[in-house]
Biopython code that builds the backbone (N, CA, C, O; Angstrom):
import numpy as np
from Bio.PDB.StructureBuilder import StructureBuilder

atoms = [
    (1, "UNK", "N", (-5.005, -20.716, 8.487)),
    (1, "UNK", "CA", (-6.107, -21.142, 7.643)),
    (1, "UNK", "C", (-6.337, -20.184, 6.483)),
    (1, "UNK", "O", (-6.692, -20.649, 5.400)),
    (2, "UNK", "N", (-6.145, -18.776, 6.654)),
    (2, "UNK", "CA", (-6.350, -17.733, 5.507)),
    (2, "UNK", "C", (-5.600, -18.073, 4.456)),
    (2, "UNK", "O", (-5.765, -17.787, 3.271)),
    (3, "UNK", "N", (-4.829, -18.656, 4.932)),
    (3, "UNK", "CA", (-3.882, -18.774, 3.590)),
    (3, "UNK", "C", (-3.853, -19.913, 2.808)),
    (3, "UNK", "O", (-3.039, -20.157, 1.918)),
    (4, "UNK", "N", (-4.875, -20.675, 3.218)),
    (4, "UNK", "CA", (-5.584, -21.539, 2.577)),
    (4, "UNK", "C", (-6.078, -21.282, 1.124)),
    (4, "UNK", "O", (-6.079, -22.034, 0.149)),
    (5, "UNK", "N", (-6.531, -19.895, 1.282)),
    (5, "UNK", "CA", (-7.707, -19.265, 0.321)),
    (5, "UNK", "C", (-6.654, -18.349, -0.681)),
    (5, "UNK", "O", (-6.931, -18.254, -1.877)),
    (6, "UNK", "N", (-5.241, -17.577, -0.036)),
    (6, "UNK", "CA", (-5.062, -16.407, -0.767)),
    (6, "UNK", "C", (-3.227, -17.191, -1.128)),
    (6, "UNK", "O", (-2.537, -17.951, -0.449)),
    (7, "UNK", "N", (-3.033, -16.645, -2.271)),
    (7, "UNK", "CA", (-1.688, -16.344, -2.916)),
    (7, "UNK", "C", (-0.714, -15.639, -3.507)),
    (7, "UNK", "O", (-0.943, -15.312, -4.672)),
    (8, "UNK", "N", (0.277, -15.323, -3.052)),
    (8, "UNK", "CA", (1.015, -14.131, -3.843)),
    (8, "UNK", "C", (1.392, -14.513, -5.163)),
    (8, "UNK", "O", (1.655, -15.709, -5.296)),
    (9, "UNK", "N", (1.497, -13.670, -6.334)),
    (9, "UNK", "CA", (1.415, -14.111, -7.829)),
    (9, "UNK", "C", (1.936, -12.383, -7.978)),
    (9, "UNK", "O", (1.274, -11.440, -7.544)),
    (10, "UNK", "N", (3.179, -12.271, -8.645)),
    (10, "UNK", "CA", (4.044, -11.194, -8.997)),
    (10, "UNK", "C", (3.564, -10.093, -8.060)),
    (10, "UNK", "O", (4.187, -9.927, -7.012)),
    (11, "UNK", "N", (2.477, -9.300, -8.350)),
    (11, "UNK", "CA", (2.786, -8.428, -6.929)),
    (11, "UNK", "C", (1.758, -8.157, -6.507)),
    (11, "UNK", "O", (1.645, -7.183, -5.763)),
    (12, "UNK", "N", (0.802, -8.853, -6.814)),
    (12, "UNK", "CA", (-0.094, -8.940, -5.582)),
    (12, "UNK", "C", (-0.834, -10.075, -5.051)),
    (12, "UNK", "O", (-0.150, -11.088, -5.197)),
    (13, "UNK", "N", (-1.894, -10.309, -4.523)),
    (13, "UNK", "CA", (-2.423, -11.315, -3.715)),
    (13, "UNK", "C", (-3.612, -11.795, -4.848)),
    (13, "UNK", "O", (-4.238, -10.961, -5.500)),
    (14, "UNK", "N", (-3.802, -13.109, -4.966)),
    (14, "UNK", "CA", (-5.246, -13.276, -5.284)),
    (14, "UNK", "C", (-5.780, -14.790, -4.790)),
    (14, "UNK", "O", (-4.928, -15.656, -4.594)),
    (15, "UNK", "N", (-6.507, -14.947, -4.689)),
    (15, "UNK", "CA", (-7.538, -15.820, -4.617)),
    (15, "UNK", "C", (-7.420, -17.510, -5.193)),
    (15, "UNK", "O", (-8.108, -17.919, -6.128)),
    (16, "UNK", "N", (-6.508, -18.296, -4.507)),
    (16, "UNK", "CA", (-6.210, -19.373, -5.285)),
    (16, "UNK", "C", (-7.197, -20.106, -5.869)),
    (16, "UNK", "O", (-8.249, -20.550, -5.409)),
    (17, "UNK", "N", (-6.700, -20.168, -6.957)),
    (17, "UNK", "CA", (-7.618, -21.193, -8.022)),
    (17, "UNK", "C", (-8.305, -20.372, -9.062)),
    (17, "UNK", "O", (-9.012, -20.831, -9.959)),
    (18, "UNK", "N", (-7.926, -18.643, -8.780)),
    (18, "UNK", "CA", (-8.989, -17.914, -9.394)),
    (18, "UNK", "C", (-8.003, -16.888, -10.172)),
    (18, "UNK", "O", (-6.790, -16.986, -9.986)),
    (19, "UNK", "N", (-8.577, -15.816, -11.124)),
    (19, "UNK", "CA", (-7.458, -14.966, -11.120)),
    (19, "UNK", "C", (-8.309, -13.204, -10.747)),
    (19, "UNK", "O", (-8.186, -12.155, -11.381)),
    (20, "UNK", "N", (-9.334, -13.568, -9.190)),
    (20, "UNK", "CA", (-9.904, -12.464, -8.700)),
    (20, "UNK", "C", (-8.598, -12.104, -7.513)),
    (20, "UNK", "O", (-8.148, -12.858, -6.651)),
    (21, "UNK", "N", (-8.122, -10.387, -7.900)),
    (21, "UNK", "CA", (-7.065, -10.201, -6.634)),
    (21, "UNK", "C", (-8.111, -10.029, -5.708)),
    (21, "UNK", "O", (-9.331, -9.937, -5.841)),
    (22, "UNK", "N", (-6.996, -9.998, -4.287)),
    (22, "UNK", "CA", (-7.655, -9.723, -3.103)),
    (22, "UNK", "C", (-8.302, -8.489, -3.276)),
    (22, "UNK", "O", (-9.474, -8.287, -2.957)),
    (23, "UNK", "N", (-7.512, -7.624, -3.802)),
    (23, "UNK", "CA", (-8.274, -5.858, -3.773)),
    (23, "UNK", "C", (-9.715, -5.869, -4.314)),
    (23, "UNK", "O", (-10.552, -5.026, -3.987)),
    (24, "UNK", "N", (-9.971, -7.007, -5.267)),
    (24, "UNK", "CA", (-11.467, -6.485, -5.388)),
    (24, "UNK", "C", (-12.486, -6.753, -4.314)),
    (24, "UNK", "O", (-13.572, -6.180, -4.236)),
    (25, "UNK", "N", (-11.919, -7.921, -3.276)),
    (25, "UNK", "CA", (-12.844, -8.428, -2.250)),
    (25, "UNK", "C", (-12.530, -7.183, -1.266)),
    (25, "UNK", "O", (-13.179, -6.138, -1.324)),
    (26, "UNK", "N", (-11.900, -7.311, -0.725)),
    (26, "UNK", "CA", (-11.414, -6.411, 0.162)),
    (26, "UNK", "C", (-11.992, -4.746, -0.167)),
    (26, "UNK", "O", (-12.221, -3.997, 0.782)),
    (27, "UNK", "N", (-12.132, -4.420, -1.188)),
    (27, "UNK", "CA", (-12.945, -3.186, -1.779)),
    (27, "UNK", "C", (-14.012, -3.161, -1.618)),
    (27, "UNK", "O", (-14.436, -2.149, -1.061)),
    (28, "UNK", "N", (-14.896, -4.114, -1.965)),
    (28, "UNK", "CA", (-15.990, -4.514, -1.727)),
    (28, "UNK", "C", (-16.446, -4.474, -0.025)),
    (28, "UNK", "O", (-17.432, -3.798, 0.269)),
    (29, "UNK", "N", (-15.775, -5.141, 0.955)),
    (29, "UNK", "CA", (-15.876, -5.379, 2.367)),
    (29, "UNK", "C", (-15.378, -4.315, 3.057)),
    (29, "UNK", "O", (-15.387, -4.361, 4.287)),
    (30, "UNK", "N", (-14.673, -2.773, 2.128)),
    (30, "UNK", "CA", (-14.490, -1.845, 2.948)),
    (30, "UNK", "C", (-15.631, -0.809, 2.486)),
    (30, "UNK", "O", (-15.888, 0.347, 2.820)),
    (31, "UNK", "N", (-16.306, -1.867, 1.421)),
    (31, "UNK", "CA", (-17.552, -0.274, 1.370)),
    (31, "UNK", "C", (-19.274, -0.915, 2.014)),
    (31, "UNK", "O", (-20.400, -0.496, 1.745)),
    (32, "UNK", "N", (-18.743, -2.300, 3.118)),
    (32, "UNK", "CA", (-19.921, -2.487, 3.506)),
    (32, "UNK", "C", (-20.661, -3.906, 3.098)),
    (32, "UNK", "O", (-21.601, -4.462, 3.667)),
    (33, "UNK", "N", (-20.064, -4.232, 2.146)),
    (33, "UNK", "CA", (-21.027, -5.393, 1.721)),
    (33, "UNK", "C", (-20.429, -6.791, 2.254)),
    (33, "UNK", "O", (-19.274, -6.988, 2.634)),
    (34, "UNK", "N", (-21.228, -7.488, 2.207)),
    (34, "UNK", "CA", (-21.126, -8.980, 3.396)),
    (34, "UNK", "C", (-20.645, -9.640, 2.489)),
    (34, "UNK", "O", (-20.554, -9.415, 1.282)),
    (35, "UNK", "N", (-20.266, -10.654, 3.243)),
    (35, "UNK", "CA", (-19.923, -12.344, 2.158)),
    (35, "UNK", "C", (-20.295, -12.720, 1.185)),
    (35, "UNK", "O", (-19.816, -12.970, 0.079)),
    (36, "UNK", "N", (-21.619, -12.773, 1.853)),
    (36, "UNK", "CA", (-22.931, -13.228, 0.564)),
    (36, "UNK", "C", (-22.840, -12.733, -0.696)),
    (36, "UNK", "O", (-22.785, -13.511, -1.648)),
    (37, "UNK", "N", (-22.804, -10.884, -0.931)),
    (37, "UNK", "CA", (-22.990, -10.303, -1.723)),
    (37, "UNK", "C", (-21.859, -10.584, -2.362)),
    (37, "UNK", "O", (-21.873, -11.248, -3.398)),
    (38, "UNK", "N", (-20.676, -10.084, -1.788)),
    (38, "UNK", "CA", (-19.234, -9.906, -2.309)),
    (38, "UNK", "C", (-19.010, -11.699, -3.020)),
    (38, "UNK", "O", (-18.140, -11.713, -3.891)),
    (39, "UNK", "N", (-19.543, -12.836, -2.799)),
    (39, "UNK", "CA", (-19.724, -14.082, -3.985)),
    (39, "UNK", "C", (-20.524, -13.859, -4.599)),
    (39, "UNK", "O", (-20.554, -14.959, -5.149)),
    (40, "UNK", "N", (-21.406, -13.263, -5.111)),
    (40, "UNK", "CA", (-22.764, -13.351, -5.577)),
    (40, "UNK", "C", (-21.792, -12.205, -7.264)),
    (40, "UNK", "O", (-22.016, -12.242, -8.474)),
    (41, "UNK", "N", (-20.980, -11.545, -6.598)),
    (41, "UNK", "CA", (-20.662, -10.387, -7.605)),
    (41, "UNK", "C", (-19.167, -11.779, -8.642)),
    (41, "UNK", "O", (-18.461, -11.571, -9.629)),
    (42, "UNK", "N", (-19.246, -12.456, -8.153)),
    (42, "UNK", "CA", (-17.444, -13.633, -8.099)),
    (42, "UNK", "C", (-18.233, -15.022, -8.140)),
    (42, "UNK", "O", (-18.091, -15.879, -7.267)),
    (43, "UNK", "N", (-19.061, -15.153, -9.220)),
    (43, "UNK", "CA", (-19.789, -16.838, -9.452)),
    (43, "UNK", "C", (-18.953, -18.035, -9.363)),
    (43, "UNK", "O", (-19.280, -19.214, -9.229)),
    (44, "UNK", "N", (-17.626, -17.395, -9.481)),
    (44, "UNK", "CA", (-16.766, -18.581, -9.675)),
    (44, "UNK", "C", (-16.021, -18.778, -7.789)),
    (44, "UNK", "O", (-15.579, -19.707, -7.113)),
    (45, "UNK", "N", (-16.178, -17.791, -7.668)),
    (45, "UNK", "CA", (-15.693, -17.813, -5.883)),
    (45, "UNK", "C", (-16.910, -18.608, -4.865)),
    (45, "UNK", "O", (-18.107, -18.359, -4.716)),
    (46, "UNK", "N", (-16.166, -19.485, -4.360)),
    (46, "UNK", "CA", (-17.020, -20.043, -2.939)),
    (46, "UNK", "C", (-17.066, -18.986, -2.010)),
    (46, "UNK", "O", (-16.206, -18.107, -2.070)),
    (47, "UNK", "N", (-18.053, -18.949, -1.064)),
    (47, "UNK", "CA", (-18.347, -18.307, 0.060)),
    (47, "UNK", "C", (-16.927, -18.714, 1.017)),
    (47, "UNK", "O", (-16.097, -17.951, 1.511)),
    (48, "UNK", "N", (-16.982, -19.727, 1.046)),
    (48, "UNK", "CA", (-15.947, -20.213, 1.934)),
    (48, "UNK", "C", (-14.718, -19.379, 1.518)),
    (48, "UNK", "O", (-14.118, -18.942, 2.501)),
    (49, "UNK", "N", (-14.164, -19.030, 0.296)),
    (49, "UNK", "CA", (-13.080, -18.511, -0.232)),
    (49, "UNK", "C", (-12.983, -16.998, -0.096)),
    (49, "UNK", "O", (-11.876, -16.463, -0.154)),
    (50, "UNK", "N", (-14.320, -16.134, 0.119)),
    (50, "UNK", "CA", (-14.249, -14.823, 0.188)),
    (50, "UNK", "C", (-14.051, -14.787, 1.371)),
    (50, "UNK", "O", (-13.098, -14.110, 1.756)),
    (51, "UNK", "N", (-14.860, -15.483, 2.329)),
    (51, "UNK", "CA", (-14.374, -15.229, 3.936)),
    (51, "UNK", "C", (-12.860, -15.697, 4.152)),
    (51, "UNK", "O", (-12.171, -15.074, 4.960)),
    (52, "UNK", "N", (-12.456, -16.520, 3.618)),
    (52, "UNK", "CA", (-11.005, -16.816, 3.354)),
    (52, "UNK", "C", (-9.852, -15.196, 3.104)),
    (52, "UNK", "O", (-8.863, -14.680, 3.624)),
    (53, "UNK", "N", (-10.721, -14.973, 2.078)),
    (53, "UNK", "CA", (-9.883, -12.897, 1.618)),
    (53, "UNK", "C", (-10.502, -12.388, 3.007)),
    (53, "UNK", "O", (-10.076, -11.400, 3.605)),
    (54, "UNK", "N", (-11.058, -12.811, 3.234)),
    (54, "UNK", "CA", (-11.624, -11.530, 4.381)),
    (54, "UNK", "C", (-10.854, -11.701, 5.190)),
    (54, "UNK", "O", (-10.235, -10.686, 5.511)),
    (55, "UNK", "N", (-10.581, -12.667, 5.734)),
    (55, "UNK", "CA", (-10.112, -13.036, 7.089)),
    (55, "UNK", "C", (-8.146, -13.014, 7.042)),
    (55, "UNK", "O", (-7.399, -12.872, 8.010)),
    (56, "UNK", "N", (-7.703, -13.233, 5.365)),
    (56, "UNK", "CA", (-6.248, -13.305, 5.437)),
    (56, "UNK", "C", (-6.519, -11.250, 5.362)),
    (56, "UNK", "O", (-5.781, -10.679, 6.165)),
    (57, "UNK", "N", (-7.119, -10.622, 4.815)),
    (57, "UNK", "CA", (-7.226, -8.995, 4.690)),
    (57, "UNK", "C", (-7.004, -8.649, 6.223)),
    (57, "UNK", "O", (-6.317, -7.682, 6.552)),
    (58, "UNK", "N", (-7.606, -9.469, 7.130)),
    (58, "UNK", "CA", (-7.584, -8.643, 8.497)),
    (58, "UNK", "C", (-6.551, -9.098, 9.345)),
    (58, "UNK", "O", (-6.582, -8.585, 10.464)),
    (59, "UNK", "N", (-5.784, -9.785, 9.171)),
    (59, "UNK", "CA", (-4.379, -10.574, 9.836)),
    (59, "UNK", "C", (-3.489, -10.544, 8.939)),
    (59, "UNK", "O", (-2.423, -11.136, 9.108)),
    (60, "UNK", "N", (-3.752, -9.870, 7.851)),
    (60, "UNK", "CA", (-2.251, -8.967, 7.068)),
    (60, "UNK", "C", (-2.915, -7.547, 6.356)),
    (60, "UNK", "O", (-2.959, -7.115, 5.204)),
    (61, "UNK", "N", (-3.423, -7.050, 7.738)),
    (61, "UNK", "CA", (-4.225, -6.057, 6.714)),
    (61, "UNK", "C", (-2.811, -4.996, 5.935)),
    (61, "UNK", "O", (-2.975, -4.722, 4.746)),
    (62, "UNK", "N", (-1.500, -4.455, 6.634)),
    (62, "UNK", "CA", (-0.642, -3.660, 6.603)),
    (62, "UNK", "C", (0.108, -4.112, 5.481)),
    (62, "UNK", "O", (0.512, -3.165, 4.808)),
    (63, "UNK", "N", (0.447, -5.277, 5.029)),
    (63, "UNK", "CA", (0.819, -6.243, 3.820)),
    (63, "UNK", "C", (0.028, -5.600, 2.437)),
    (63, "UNK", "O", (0.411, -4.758, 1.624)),
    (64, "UNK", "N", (-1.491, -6.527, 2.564)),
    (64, "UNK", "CA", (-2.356, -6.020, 2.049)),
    (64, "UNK", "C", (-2.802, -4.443, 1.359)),
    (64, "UNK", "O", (-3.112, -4.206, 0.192)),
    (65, "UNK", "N", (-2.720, -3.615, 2.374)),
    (65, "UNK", "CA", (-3.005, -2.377, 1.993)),
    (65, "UNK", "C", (-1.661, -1.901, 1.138)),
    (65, "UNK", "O", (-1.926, -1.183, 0.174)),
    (66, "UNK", "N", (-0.150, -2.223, 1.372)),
    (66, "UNK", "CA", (0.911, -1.557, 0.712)),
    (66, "UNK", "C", (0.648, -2.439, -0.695)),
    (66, "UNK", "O", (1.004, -1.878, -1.732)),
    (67, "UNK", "N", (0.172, -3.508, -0.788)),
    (67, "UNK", "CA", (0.154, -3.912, -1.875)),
    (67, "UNK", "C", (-0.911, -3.374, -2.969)),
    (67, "UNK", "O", (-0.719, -3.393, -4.185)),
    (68, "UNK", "N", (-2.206, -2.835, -2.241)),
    (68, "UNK", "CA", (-3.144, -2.614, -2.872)),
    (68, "UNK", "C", (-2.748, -1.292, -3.411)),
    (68, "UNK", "O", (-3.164, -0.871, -4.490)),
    (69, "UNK", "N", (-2.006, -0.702, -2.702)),
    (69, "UNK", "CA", (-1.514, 1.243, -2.681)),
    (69, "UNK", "C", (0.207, 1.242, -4.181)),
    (69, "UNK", "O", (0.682, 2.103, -4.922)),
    (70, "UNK", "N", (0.469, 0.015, -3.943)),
    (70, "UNK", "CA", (1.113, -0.576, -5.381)),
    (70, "UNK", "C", (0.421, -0.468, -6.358)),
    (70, "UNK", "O", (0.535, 0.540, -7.056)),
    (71, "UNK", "N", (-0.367, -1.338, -6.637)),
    (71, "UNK", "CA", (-1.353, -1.849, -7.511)),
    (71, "UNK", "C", (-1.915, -0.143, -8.079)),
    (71, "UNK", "O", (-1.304, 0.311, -9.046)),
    (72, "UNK", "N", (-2.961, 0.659, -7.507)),
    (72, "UNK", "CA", (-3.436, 1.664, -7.795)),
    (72, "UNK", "C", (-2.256, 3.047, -8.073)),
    (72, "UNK", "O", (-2.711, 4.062, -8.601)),
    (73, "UNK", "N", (-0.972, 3.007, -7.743)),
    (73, "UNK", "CA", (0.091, 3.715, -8.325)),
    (73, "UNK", "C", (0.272, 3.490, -9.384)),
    (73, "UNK", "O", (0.230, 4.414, -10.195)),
    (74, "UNK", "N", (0.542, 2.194, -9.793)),
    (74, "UNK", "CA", (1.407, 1.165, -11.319)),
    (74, "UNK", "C", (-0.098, 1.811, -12.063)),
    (74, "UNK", "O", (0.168, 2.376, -13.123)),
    (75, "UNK", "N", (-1.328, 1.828, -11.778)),
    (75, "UNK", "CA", (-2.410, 1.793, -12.453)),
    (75, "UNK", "C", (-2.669, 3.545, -13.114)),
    (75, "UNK", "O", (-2.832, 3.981, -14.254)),
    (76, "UNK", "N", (-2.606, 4.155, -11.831)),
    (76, "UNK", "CA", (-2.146, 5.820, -12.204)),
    (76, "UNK", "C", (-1.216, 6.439, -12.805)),
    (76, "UNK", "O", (-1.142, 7.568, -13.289)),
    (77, "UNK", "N", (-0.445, 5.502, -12.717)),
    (77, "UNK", "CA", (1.049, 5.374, -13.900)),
    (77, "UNK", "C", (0.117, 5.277, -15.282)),
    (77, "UNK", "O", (-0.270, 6.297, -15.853)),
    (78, "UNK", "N", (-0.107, 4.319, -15.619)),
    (78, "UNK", "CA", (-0.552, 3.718, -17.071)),
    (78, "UNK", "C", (-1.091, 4.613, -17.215)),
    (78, "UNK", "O", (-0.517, 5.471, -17.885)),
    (79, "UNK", "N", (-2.364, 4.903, -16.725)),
    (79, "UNK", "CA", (-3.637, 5.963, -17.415)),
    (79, "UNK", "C", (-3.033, 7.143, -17.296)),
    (79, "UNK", "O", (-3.607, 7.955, -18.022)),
    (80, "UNK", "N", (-1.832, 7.777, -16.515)),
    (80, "UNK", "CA", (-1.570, 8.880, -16.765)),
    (80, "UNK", "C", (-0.292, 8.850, -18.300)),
    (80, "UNK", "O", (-0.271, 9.809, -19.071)),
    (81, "UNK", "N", (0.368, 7.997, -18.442)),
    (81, "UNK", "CA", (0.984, 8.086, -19.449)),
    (81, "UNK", "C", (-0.003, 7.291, -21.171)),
    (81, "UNK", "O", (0.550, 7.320, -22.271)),
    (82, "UNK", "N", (-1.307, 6.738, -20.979)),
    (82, "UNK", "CA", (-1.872, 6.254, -22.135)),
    (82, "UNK", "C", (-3.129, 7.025, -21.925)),
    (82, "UNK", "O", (-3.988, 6.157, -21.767)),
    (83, "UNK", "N", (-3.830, 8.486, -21.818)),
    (83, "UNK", "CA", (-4.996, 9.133, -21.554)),
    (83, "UNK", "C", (-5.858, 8.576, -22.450)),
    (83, "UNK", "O", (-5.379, 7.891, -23.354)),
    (84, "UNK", "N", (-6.993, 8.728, -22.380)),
    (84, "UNK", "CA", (-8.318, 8.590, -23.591)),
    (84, "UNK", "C", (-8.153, 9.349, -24.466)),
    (84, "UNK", "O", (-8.085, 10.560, -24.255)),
    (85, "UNK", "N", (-8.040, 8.777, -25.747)),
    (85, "UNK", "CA", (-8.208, 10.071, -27.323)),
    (85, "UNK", "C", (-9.073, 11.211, -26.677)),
    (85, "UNK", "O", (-9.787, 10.856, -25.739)),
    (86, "UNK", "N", (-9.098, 12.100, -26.927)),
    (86, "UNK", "CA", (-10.361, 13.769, -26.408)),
    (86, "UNK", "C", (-11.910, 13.244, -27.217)),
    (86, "UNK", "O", (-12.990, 13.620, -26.762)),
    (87, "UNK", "N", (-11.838, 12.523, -28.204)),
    (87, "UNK", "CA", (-13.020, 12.346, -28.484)),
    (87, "UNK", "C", (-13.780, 11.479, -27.933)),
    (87, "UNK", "O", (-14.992, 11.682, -27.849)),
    (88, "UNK", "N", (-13.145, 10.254, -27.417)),
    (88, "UNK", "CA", (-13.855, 8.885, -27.001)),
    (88, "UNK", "C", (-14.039, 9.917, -25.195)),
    (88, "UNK", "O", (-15.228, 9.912, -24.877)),
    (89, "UNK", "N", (-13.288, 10.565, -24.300)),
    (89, "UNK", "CA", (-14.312, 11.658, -23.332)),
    (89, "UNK", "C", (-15.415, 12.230, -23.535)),
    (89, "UNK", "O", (-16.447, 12.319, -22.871)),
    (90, "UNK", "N", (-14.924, 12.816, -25.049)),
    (90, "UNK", "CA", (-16.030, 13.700, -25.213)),
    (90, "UNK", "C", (-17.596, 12.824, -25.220)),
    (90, "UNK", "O", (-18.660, 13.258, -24.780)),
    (91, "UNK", "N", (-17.389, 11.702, -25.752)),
    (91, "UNK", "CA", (-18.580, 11.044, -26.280)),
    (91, "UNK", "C", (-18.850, 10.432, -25.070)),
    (91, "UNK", "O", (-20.053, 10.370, -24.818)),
    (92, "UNK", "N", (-17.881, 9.817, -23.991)),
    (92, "UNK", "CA", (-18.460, 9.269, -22.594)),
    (92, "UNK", "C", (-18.805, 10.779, -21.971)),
    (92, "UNK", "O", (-19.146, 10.542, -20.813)),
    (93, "UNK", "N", (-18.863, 11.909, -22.145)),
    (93, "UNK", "CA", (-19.327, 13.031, -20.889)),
    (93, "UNK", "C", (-20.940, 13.456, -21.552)),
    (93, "UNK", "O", (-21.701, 14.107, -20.836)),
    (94, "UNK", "N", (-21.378, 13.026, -22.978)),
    (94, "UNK", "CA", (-22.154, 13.640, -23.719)),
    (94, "UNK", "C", (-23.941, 12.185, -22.745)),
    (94, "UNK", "O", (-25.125, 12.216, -22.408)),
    (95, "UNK", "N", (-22.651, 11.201, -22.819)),
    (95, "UNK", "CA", (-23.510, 9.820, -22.589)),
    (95, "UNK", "C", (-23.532, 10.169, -20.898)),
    (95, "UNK", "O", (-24.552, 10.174, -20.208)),
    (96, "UNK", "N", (-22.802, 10.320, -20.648)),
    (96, "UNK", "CA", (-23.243, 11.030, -18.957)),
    (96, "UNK", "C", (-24.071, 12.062, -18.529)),
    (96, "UNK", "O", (-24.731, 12.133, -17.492)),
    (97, "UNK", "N", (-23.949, 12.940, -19.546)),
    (97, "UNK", "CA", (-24.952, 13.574, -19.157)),
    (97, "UNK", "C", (-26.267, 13.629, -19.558)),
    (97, "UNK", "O", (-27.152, 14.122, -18.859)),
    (98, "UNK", "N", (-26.506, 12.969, -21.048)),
    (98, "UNK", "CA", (-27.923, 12.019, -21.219)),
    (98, "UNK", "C", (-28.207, 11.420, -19.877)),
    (98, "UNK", "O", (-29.360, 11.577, -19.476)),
    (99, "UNK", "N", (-27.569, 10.915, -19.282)),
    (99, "UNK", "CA", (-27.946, 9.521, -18.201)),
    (99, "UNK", "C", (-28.545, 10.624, -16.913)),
    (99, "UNK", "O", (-29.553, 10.482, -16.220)),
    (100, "UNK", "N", (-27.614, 11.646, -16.896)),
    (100, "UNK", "CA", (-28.470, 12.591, -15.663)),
    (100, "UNK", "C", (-29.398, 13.019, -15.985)),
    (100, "UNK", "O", (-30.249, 13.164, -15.108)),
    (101, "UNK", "N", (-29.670, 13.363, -17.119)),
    (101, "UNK", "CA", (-30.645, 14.123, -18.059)),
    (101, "UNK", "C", (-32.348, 13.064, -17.273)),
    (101, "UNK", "O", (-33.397, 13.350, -16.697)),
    (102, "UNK", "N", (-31.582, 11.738, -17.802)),
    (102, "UNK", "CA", (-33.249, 10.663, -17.367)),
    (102, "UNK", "C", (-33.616, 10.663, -16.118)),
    (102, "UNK", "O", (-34.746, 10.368, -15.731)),
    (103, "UNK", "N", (-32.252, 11.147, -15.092)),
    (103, "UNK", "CA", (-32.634, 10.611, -13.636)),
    (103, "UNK", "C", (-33.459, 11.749, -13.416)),
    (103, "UNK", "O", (-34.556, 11.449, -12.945)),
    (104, "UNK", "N", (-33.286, 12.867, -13.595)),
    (104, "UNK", "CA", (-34.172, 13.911, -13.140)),
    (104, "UNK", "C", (-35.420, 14.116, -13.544)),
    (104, "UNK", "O", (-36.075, 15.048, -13.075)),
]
sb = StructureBuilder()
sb.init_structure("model")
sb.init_model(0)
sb.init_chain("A")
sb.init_seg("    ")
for serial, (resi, resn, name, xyz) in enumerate(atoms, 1):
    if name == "N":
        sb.init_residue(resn, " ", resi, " ")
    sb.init_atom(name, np.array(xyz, "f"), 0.0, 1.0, " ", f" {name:<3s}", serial, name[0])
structure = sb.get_structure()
């Protein structure tokens, strides 16, 4: 039945009908948050379809995880070979620390 909900598409899994990968549900459901929430964040996802990721995540979780551990390599690849100009940091660490500046 999980596989009702999920599809492989070049190298990783997503969500048929959608173009949300599994890793963002599955991210979401390993830091705690329920069904409900994890559609609520995916307007275009049915409930029925996240419990769908949920449920193909836990009966291929070992699949799943090498794919997700793909995905975040290829990704550490890019950003380590295309870094941020030093100025566009500089100006996100200046805006970060305004933002701590208010919380306190």
């Amino acid at each position: 039945m999980d596989r009702d909900f999920i599809e492989r598409r070049d190298a990783g899994f997503y969500l048929i009908g959608s173009r949300v990968p599994i890793d963002r549900v599955v991210w979401e459901y390993r830091n705690g948050e329920n069904p409900e929430t994890i559609q609520s964040h995916y307007p275009t996802l049915s409930l029925e379809q996240v419990n769908g990721a949920i449920s193909f995540y836990l009966n291929h979780k070992d699949e799943v995880e090498q794919v997700i551990e793909e995905r975040r390599r290829a990704e550490d690849a890019y950003i380590a070979a295309h870094p941020a100009p030093s100025h566009l940091k500089e100006k996100l660490e200046r805006a970060r620390q305004q933002l701590l500046a208010r919380r306190s």
